[in-house]
MIVO-194659 format. One line per 2 residues: number of its first residue (from 1); for each residue x, y, z of N, C-alpha, C. Coordinates in steps of 0.05 Angstrom, whole numbers. Example, Ala and Ser with C-alpha at 12.3 -4.5 7.8 and 13.67 -1.06 7.14 Angstrom:
1> 264 -114 156 246 -90 156 264 -66 156; 257 -45 142 273 -21 143 258 1 157
REM end
This chain:
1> 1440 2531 2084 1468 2535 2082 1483 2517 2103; 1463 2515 2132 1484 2495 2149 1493 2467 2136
3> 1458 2464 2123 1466 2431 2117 1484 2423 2085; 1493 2445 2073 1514 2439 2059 1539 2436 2071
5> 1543 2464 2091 1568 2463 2106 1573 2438 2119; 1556 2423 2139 1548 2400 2145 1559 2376 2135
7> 1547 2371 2102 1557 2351 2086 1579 2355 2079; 1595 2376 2078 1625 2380 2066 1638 2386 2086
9> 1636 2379 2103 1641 2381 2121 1652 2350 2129; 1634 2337 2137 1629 2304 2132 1639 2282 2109
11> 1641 2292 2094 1649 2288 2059 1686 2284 2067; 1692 2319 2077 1718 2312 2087 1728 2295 2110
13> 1719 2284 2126 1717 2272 2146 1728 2250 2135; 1710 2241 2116 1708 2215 2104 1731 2207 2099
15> 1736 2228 2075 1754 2224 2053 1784 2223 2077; 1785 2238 2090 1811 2247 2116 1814 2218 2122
17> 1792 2202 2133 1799 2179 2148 1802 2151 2124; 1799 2154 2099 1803 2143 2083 1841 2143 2072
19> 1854 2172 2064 1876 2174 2066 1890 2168 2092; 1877 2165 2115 1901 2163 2139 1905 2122 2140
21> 1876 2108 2133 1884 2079 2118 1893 2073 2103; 1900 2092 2081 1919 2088 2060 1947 2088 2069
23> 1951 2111 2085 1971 2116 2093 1987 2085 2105; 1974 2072 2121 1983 2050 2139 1997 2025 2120
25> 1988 2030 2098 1997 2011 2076 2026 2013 2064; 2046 2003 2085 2064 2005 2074 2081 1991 2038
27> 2099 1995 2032 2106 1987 2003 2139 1986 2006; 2146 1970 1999 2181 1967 1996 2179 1951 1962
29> 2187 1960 1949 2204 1960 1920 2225 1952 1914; 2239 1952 1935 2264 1939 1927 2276 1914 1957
31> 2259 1906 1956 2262 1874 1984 2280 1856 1966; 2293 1839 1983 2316 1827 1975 2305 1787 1979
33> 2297 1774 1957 2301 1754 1963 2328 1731 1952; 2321 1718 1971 2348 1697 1965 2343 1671 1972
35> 2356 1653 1952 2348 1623 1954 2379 1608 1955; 2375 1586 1969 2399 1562 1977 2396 1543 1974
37> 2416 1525 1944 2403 1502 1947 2427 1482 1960; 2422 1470 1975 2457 1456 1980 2442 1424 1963
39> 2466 1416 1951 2462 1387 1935 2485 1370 1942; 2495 1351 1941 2518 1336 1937 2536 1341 1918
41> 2536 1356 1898 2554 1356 1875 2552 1390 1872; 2534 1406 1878 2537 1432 1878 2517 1447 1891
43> 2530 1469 1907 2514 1491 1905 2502 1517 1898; 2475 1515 1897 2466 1532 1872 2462 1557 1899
45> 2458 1577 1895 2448 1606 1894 2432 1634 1888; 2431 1655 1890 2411 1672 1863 2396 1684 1887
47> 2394 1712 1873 2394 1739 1896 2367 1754 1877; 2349 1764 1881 2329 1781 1868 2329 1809 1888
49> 2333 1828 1882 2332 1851 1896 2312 1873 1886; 2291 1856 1874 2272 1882 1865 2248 1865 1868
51> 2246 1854 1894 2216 1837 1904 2207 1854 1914; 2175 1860 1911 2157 1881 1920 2141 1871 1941
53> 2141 1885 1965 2127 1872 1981 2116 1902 1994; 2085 1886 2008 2062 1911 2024 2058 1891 2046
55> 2058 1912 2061 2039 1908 2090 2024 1930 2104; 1986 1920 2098 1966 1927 2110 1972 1932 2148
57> 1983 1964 2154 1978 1961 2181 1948 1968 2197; 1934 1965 2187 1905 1961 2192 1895 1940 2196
59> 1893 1924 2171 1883 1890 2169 1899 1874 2175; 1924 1875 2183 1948 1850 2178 1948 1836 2158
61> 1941 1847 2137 1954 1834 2113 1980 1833 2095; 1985 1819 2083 2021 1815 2067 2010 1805 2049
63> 2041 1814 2018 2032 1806 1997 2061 1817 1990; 2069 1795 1967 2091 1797 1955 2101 1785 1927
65> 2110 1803 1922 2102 1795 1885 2142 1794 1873; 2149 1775 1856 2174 1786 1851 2169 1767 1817
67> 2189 1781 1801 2189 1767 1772 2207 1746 1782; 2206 1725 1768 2228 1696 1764 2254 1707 1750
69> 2248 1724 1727 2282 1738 1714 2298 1748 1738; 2291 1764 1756 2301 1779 1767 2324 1769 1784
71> 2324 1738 1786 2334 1727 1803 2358 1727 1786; 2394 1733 1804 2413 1734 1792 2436 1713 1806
73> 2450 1697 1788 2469 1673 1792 2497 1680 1789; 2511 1667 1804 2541 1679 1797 2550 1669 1771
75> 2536 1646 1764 2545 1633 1731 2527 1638 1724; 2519 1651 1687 2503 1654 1674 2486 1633 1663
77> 2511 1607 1657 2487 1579 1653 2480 1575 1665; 2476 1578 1695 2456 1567 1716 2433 1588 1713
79> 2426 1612 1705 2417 1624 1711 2395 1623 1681; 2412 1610 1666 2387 1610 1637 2379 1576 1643
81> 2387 1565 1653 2373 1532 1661 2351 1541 1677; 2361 1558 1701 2337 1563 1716 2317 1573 1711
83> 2311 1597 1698 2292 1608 1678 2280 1588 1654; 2299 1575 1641 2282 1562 1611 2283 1528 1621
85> 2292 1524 1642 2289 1489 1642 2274 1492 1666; 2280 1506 1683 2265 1489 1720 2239 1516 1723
87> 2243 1533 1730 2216 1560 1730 2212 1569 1715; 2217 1560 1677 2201 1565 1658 2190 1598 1661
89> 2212 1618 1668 2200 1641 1670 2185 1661 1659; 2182 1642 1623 2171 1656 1612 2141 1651 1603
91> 2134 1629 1616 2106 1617 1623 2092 1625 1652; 2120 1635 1663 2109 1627 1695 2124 1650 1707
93> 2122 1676 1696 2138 1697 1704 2143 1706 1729; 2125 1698 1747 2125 1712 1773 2121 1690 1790
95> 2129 1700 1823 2121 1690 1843 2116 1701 1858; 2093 1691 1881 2072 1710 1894 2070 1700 1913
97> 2064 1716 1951 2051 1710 1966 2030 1728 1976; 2002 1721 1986 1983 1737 1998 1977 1731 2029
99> 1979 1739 2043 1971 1719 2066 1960 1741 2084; 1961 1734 2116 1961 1759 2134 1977 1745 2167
101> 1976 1768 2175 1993 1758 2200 1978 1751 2220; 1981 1725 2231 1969 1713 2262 1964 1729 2277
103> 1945 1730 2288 1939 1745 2330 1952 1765 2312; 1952 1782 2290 1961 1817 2288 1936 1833 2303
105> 1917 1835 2308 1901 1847 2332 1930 1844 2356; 1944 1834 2366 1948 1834 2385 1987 1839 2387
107> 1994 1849 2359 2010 1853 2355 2017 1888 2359; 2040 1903 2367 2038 1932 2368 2062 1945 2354
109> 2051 1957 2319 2073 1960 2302 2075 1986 2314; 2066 1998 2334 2071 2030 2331 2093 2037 2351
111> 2103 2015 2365 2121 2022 2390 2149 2003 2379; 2170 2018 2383 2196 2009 2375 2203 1986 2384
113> 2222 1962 2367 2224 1937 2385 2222 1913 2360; 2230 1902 2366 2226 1871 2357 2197 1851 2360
115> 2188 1845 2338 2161 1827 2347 2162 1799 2325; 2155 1787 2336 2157 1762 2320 2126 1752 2311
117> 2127 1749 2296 2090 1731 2285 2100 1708 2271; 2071 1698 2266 2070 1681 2235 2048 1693 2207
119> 2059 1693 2194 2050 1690 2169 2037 1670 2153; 2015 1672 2150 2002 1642 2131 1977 1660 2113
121> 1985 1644 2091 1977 1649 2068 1982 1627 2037; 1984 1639 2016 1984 1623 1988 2011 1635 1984
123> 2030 1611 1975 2053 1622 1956 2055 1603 1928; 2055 1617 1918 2049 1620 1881 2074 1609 1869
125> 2084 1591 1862 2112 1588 1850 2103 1570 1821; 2125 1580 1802 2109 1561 1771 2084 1556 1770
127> 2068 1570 1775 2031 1566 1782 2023 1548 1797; 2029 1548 1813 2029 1526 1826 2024 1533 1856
129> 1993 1546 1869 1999 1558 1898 1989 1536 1918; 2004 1537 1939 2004 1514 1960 2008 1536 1988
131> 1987 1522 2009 1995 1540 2027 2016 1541 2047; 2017 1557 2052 2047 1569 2069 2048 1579 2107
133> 2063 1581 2121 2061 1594 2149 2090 1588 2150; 2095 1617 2152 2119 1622 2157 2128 1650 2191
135> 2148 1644 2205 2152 1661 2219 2169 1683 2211; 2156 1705 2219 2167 1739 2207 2177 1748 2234
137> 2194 1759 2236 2212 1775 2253 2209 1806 2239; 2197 1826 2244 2196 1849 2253 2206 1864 2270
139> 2229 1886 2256 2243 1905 2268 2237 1935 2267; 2210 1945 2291 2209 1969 2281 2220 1988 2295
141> 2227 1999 2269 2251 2023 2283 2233 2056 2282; 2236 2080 2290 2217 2108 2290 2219 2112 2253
143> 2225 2107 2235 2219 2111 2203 2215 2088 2188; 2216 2070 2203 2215 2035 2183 2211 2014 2200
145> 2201 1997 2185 2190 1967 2188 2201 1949 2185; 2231 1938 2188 2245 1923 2180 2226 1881 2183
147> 2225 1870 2160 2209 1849 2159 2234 1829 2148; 2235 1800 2159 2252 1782 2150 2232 1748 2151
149> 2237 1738 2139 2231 1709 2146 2244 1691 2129; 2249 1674 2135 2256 1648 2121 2248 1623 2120
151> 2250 1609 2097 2234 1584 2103 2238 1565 2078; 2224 1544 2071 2234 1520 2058 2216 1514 2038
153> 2222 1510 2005 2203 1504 1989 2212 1474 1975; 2195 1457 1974 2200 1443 1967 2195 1433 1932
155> 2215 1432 1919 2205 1438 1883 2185 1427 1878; 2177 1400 1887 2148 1382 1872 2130 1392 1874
157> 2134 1400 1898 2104 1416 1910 2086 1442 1895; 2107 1451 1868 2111 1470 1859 2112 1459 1826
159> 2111 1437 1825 2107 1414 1801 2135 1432 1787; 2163 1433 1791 2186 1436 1786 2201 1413 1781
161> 2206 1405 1752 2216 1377 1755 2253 1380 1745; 2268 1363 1763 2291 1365 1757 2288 1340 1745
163> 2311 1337 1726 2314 1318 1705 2336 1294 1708; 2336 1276 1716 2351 1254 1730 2383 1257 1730
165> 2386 1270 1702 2414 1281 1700 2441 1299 1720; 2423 1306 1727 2422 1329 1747 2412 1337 1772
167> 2395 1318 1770 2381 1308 1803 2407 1318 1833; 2430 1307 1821 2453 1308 1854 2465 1344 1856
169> 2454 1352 1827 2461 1387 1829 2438 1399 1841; 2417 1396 1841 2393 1418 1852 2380 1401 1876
171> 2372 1421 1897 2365 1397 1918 2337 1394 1920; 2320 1376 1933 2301 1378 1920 2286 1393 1942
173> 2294 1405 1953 2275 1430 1983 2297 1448 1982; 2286 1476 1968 2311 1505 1976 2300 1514 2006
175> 2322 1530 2011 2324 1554 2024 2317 1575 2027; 2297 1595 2025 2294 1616 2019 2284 1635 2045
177> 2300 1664 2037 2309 1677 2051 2294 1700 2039; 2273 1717 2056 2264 1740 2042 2261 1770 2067
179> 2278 1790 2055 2272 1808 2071 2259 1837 2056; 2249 1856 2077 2241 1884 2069 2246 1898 2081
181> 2250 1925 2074 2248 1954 2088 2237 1971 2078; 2208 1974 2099 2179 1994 2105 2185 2013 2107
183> 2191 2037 2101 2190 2065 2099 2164 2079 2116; 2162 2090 2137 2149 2101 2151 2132 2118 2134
185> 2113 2128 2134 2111 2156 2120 2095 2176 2136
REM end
């Protein structure tokens, strides 16, 4: 009888320290990305507010997934060019990063404050993944994880072809601007 008690005993142990690494895995559902293109003849724009992003506070890992529709333009023809002529969104529905955070051994998400890292990893655009390092600014507050970074994509790199017509409207390196908010739990 001890050595059942024993094993179920142990069994829960397991399972306990298995949900408290789950736990660390935060999730934000509704992260906000945003892109800038400045050109000579116009600037373009376009806001996605339902980019999903996780971060492993165990492993330092990141990962972020958002659809290409999602992205919204203040003019609607810009916004069906961009989908059916330049990110083909319906070939190429998504964009993705996986990466993990630098020196995170030596980072401390559990104490309130500002921390800055880098990020490097694969980012996925029109199928197309090329690697990335980007700096993240981390704001943790006692219920959340506030995460920001920004940084620069360049379309070729991403085999995104603008069409000579139109070359002086889209620039050929955006802007992009991606933030989250980590919910404690």
């Amino acid at each position: 009888m001890n050595t059942i008690k024993i094993l179920v005993i142990a069994m829960f142990s397991l399972l306990s320290c298995n949900l408290v690494k789950a736990q660390n895995v935060l999730i934000d559902k509704q992260g906000v990305a945003y892109f800038f293109s400045e050109a000579p003849l116009e600037d373009i724009e376009a806001t996605n507010d339902q980019a999903v992003g996780a971060i492993d506070l165990n492993k330092g890992t990141v990962a972020v997934s958002m659809l290409i529709k999602n992205f919204h333009f203040e003019k609607s023809l810009m916004e069906e060019h961009f989908n059916e002529n330049y990110l083909e969104s319906e070939k190429y529905p998504k964009a993705s990063f996986k990466g993990k955070i630098v020196n995170f051994e030596s980072l401390d998400f559990s104490k309130s404050g500002i921390l800055t890292a880098k990020a490097e990893g694969e980012l996925e655009i029109h199928g197309v993944s090329r690697p990335i390092e980007s700096e993240v600014t981390f704001e943790i507050l006692e219920n959340e994880i506030k995460a920001k970074t920004i940084f620069k994509v360049a379309l070729e790199d991403h085999k995104i072809k603008i069409p000579k017509l139109v070359i002086k409207n889209i620039a050929e390196i955006v802007d992009v601007d991606v933030s989250f908010n980590f919910v404690k739990k």
